[in-house]
C-alpha positions in Angstrom: 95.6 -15.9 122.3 93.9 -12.5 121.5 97.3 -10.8 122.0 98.7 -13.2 119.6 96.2 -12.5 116.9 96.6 -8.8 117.2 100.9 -9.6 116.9 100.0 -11.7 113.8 98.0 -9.1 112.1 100.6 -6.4 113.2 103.8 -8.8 111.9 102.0 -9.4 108.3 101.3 -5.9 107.7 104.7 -4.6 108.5 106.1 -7.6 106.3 104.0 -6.2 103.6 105.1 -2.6 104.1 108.6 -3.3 104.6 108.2 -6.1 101.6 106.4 -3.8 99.3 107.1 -1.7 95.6 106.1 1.0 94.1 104.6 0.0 90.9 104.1 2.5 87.9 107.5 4.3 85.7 110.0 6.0 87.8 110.5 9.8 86.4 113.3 10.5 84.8 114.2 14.6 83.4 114.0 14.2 79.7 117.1 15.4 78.0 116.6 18.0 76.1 119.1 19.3 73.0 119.8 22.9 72.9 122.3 24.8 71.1 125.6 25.7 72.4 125.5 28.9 71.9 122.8 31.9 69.8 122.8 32.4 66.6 125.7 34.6 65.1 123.0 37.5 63.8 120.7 37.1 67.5 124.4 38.2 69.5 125.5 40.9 67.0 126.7 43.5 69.7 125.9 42.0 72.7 129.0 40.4 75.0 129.4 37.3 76.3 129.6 36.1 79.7 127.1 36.0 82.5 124.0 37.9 82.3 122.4 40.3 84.6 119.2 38.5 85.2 118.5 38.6 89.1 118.2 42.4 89.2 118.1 43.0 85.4 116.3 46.7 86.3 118.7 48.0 88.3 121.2 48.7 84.6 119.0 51.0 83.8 120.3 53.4 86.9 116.9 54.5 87.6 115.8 55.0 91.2 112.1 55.3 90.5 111.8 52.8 87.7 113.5 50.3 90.7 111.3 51.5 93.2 107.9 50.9 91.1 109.0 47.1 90.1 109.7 45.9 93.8 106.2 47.8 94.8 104.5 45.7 92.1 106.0 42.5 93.7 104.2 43.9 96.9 100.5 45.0 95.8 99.8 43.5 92.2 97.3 41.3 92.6 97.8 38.3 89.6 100.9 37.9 92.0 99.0 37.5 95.5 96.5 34.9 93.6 99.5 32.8 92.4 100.6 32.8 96.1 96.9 31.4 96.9 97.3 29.0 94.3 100.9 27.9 95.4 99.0 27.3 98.8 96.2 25.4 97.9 98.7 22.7 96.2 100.5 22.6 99.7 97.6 21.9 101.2 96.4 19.8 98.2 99.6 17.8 99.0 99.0 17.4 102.5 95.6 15.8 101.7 97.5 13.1 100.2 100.2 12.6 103.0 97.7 12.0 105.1 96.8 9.1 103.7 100.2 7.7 105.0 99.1 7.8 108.4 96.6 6.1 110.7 92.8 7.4 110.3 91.3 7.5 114.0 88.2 8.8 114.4 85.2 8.5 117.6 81.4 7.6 116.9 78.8 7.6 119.3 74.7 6.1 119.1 72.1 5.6 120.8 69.1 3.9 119.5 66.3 1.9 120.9 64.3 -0.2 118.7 61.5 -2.9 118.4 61.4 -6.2 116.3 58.6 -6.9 114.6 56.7 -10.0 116.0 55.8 -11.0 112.6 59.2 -10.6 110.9 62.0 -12.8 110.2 62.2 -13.1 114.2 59.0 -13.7 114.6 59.6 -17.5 115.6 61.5 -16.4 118.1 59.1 -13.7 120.0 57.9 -14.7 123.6 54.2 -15.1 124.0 53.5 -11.3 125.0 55.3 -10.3 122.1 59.1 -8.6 121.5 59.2 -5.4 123.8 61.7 -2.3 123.0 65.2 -2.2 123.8 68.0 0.5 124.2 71.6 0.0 122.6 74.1 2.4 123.6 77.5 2.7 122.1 81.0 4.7 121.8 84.6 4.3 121.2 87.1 5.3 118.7 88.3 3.2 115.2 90.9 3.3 113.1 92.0 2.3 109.7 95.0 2.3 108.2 96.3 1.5 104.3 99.5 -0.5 103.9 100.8 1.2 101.1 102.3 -2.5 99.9 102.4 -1.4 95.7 103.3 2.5 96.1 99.8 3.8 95.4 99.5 6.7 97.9 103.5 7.4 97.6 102.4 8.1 93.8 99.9 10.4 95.0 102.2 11.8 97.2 105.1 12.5 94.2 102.6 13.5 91.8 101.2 16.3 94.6 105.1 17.4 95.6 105.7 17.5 91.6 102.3 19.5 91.2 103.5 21.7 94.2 107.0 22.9 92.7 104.9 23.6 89.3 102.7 25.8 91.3 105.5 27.6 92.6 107.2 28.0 89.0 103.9 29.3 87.6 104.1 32.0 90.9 108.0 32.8 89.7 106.5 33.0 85.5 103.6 35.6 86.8 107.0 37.5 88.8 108.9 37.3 85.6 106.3 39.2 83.5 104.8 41.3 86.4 108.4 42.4 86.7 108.9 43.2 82.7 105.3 44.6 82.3 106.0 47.6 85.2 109.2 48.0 83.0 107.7 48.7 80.3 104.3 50.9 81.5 107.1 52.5 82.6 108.9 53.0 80.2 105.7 54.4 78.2 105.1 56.9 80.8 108.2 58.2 80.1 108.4 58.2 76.3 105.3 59.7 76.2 106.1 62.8 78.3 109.4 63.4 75.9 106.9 63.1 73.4 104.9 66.3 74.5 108.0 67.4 75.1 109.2 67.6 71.5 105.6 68.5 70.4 105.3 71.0 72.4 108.8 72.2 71.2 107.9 72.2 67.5 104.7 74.3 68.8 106.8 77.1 69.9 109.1 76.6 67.3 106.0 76.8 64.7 104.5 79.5 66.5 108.0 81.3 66.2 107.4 80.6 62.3 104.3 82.0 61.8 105.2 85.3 63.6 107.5 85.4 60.6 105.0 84.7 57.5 102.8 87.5 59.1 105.5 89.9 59.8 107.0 89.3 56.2 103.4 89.3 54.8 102.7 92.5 56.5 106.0 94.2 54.6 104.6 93.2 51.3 107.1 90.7 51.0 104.8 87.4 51.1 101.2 86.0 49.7 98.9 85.4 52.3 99.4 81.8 51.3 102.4 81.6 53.2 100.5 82.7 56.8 97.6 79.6 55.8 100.1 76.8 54.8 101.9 78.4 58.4 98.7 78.1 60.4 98.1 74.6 59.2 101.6 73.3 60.1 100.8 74.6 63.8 97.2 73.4 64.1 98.3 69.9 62.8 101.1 69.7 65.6 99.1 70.9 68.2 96.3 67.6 67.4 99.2 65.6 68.0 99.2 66.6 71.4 96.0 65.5 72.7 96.5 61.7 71.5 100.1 61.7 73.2 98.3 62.9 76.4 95.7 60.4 75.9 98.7 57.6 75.7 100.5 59.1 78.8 97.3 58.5 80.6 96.8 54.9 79.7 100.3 54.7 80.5 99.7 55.9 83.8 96.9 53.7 85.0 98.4 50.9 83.5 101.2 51.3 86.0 98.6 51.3 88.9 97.1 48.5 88.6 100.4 46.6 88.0 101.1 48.1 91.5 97.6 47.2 92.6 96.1 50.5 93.1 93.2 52.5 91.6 93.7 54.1 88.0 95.2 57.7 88.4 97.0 57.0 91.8 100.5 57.6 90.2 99.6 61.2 88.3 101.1 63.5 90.8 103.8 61.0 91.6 105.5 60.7 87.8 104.1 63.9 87.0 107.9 65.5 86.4 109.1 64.8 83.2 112.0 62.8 83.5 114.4 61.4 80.7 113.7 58.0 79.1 115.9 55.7 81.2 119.4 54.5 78.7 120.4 51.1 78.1 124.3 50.1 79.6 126.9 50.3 77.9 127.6 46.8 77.9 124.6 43.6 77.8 126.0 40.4 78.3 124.3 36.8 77.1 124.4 33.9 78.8 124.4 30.4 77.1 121.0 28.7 75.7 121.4 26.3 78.3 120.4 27.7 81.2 117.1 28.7 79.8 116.1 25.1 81.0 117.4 26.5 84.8 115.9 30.4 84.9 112.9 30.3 83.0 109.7 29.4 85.1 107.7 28.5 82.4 110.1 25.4 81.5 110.6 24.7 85.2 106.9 24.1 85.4 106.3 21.8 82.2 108.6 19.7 83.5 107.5 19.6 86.9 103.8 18.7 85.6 105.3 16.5 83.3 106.8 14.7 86.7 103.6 15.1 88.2 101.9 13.2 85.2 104.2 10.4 85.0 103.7 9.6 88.9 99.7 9.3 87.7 100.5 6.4 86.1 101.8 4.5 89.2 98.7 5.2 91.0 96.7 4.0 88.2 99.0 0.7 88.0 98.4 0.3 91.6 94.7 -0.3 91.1 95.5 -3.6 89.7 96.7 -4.9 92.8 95.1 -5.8 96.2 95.0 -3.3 98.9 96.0 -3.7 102.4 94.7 -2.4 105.4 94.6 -2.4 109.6 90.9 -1.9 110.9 90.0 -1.8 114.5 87.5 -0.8 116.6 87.5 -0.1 121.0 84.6 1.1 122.5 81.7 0.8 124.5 78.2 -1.1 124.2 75.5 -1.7 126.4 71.8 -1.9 126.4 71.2 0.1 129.4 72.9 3.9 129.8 74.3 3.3 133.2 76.3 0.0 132.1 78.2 1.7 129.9 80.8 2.5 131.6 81.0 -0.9 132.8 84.0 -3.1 132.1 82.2 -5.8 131.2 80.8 -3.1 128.1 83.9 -3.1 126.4 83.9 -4.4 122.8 86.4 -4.4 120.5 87.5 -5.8 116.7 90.4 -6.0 114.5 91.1 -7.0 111.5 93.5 -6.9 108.0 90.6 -6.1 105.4 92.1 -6.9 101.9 90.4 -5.8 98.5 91.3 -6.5 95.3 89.0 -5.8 91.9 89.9 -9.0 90.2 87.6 -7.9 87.0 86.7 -4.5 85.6 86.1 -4.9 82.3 89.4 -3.5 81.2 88.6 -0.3 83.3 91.3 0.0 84.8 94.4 -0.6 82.0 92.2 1.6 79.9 92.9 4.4 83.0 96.5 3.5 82.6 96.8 3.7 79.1 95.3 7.3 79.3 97.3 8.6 82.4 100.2 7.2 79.7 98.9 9.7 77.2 98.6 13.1 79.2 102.2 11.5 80.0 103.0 12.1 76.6 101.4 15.0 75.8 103.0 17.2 78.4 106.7 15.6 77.4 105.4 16.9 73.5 104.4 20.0 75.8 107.5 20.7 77.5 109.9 20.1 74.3 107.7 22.6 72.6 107.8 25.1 75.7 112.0 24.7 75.2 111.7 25.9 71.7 108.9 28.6 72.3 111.8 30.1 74.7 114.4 29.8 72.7 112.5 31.2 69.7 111.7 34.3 72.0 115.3 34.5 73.3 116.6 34.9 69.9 114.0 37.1 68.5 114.4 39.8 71.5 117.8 39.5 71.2 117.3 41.0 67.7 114.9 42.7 68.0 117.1 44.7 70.3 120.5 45.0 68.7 118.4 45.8 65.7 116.8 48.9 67.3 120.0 50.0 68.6 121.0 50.4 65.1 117.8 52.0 64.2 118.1 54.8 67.0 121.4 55.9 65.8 120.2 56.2 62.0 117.1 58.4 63.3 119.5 60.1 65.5 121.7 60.8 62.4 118.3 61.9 60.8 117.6 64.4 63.4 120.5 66.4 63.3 120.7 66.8 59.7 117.2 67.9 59.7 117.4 70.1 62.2 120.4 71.6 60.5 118.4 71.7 57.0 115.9 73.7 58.9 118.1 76.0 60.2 119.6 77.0 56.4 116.1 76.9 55.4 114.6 79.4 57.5 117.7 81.5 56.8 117.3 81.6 53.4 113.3 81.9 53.3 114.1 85.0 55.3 116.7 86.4 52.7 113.9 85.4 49.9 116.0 82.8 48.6 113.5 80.1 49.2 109.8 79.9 49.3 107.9 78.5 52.1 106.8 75.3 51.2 111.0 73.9 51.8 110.0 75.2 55.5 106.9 74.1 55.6 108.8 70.3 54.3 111.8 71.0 57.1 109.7 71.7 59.6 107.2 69.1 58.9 110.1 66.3 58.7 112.3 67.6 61.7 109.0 67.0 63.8 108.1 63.6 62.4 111.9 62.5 63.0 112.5 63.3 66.6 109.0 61.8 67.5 110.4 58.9 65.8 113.6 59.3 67.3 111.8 59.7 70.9 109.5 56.3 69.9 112.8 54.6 69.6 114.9 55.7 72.8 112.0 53.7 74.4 111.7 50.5 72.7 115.6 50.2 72.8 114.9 50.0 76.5 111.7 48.1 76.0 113.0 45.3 73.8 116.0 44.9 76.5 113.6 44.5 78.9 111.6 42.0 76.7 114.8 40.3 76.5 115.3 40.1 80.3 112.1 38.7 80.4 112.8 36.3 77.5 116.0 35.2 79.6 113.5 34.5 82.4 115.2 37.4 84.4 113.4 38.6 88.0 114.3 35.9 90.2 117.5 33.9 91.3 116.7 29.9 91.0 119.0 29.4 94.2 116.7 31.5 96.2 114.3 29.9 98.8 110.3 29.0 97.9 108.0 32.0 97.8 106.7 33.3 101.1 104.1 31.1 102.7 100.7 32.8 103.1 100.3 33.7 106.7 98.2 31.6 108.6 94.8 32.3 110.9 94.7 30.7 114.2 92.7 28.2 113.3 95.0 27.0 110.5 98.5 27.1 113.3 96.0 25.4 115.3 95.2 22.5 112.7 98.8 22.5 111.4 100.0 21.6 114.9 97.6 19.0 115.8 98.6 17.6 113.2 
């Protein structure tokens, strides 16, 4: 008969599980309208076909520039804490598997009390009076939730959903850590062309001033001309010290991308080297698979999934819950008996609890866990035109530097060319200084421009990389799992 109980309450709850339905909305991807393809003026220039997103820094044909960006992956630190984080919601979600499974766990007491002869057992009490008594006890229960109405596979979906946004977040901080080495980069290296050309107008101003004096010394000039000449040098040369001071920011900037201390890359990008060029050729891929390569809109959609399964497990709460209970141990009064057959005790049971009235608690729950559900679909929509809206604008903001570069260039050489007749002529007397002093002044201002320039034409491509959600390839596997102590391997395989 006892075995038949036990089949009984083993034959109702596997009718139940087998019976059972997940309560609560099923997620569906919204469906979300983009354009076909960018606007006409955001594509001025650039090709079409597929762009080079994976790898986007390798274009730039710069050895050190692709060394630097796959150390940062290594060492920068934002990255390693999104790899902790992307852990804790795999172990997060592994807290709420559990709950799938059987929950065994052993007690063990010992107590010995005494009755009191004038309590509620009083009437009871021989005529000497209740004496002490032992009660020893051990063994091992279990309980177990039917999952009949989908609550803990909610929990589960939400925590898998919640899981996969972690990861995207970890692939959004790769994206930018990727694109902010770029450009520290990329500052490092305009900078240094910038004392370059400084320090070539010096010696160039320097080379003009030689001439006032030497021309002042014939009789030929006022002494005005050797001032307005030593002013022009003096105010070059306090250019200098706040492009230095920019080179240096630059510098440990780049270090602690890479994760090391401020000043650890001096000696290293100490050579000047040119500013890396732009290819010949950028291609654009179509606005639609923004929605596939950029983290950012991977991961409001995957919390927006994670939301939606909230409202199952809220739903859930309005039905009855199912369990198997059951105790097997040990009791007896005296320590030796325990291990007694005759000690054995043991209960099972199919506890059932449903809150029949809460006040309107719980729809109240469900109608909120329905409004965060809306509010991260308004979230995700807007997260969809945020990146298009930076698409575009880079993508401008690019070809519109391009064209900016080669009007400066254009400035440059006519300048320089200005300056040369200029200096020609002041030295025939055709001319008096203050044209030079202009030239010089202009040519100077111009290539540091010009210089300026040849950098943000590769900084607003790689802005536009990053835009694109370049860095990472979305067929690639999940990042690297976090190595585990002993302890953890230990845990992970008893379980």
């Amino acid at each position: 008969m006892e075995h038949q109980r036990l089949l009984s309450i083993a034959a109702v709850a596997f009718a139940l599980v087998l019976n059972g339905c997940t309560v609560g909305p099923d997620y569906v991807q919204p469906e979300t309208e983009t354009p076909d393809a960018w606007h006409t003026a955001a594509v001025e220039g650039l090709e079409d076909g597929e762009a080079t997103l994976q790898t986007w820094w390798m274009v730039f044909d710069d050895e050190k520039l692709s060394e630097l960006v796959l150390r940062s992956a290594e060492g920068n630190l934002d990255l390693r804490a999104a790899l902790w984080r992307v852990e804790e919601a795999r172990a997060l979600r592994g807290v709420f598997a559990s709950a799938r499974k059987p929950q065994v766990g052993f007690s063990a007491d010992a107590t010995r009390s005494l009755p009191s002869d004038n309590g509620a057992l009083g009437d009871f009490a021989p005529e000497e009076g209740f004496e002490a008594d032992n009660l020893f006890t051990a063994g091992f229960g279990a309980s177990w939730e039917i999952d009949v109405f989908g609550r803990i596979r909610r929990q589960v979906e939400a925590a898998d959903a919640a899981t996969q946004a972690s990861v995207e977040a970890y692939r959004d901080v790769l994206v930018s850590l990727y694109a902010e080495t770029a450009l520290a980069y990329l500052n490092v290296r305009t900078a240094q062309e910038r004392l370059r050309i400084a320090h070539a107008n010096v010696e160039a101003q320097e080379n003009t001033l030689q001439l006032t004096k030497d021309r002042f010394d014939s009789g030929l000039v006022s002494a005005l001309d050797v001032s307005q000449a030593e002013s022009n040098l003096a105010n070059t040369y306090s250019l200098i010290p706040t492009i230095e001071r920019d080179l240096n920011e630059g510098l440990n900037r780049l270090a602690v991308l890479l994760g090391e201390n401020p000043g650890a890359l001096h000696a290293e990008l100490d050579q000047e080297v040119a500013i890396p060029h732009e290819p010949e050729t950028v291609t654009m891929g179509l606005p639609t698979e923004l929605l596939r390569q950029r983290p950012d809109v991977r991961r409001a959609e995957r919390l927006l999934a994670s939301q939606t399964a909230q409202i199952g497990v809220a739903t859930a709460d309005l039905y009855p819950t199912f369990s198997l209970a059951g105790f097997l141990g040990l009791e007896a009064l005296n320590f030796g008996d325990l291990a007694s057959g005759d000690s054995v005790t043991w209960n099972a049971g199919l506890p059932i609890r449903w809150n029949i009235f809460s006040g309107g608690r719980i729809r109240s729950r469900i109608r909120a866990e329905e409004a965060r559900t809306n509010q991260l679909l308004a979230g995700y929509e807007q997260t969809v035109l945020n990146a298009l809206e930076e698409s575009e604008n880079a993508m401008v903001a690019y070809v519109k530097e391009v064209q900016r570069r080669e009007r400066l260039s254009q400035a440059v050489n006519a300048t320089q060319r200005s300056l040369d007749l200029v200096l020609t002529q002041y030295t025939a007397g055709l001319t008096d200084f203050q044209n030079v002093l202009d030239t010089q002044r202009t040519l100077l201002v111009r290539e540091d421009e010009l210089a300026v320039a040849e950098g943000l034409v590769v900084g607003n491509l790689v802005r536009l990389y990053r835009a694109l959600g370049g860095g990472w390839d979305p067929d690639t596997a999940q990042p690297p799992m976090v190595p585990e102590s002993e302890d953890q391997q230990a845990s992970r395989a008893e379980s």
